[in-house]
C-alpha positions in Angstrom: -67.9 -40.7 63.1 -65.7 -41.0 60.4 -65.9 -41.1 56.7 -65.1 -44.7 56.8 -67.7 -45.5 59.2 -70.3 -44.8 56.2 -68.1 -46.0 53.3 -69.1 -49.5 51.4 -66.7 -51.3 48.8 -68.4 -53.2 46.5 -66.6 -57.0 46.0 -67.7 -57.3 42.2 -64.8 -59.3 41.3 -64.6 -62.3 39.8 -61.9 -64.3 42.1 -62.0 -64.5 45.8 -57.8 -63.7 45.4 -59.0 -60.4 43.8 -61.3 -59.5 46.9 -58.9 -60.6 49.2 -56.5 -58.4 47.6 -59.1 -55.2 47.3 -59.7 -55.8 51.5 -56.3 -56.2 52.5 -55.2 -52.4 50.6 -58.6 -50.6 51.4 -58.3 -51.8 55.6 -59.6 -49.0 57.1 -60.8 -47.2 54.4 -64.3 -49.1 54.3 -66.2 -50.4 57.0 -68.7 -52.8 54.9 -67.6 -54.6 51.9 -70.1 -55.9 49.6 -69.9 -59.2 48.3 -71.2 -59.8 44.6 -73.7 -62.0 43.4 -71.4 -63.3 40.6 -68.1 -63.9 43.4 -70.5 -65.8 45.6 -71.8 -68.1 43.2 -68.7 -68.8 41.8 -66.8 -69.0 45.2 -69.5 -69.8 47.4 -70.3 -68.9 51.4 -66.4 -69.6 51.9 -66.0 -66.6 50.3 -67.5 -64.8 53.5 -64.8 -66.2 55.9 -61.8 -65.4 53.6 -62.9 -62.1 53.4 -63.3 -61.5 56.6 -59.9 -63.3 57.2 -58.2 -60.7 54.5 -59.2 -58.0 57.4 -62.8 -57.0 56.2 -63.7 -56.0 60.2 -67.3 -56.6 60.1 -69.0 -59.3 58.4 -69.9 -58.3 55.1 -73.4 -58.3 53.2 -74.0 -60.7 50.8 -75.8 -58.9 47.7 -76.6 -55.7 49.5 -78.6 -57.5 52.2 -76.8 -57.5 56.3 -76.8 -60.5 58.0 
């Protein structure tokens, strides 16, 4: 396994832009990213598939909770 495999980045941001942004330079760095409470009200569940479409590779928690 490597490092990355148990690396989470935490998506406490407050623009979708700025998470997109933090994916797309950490790819392959982190294999979770975490998105905030504060970014998911603001942005709401879109937010989940533009982060996944900025090249987060597995679907990321919402709030600290998998789904």
């Amino acid at each position: 396994m490597s490092a990355a495999e148990h690396l989470c980045l935490a998506l406490d941001v407050p623009t979708v832009e700025r998470a997109e942004s933090w994916v797309r330079r950490t790819q392959g760095a982190f294999s979770v990213y975490k998105i905030g409470l504060q970014l998911f009200l603001a942005e709401g569940p879109t937010v989940v598939e533009r982060v996944i479409a900025a090249g987060a590779h597995r679907a990321p928690p919402i709030f600290g909770f998998f789904f």
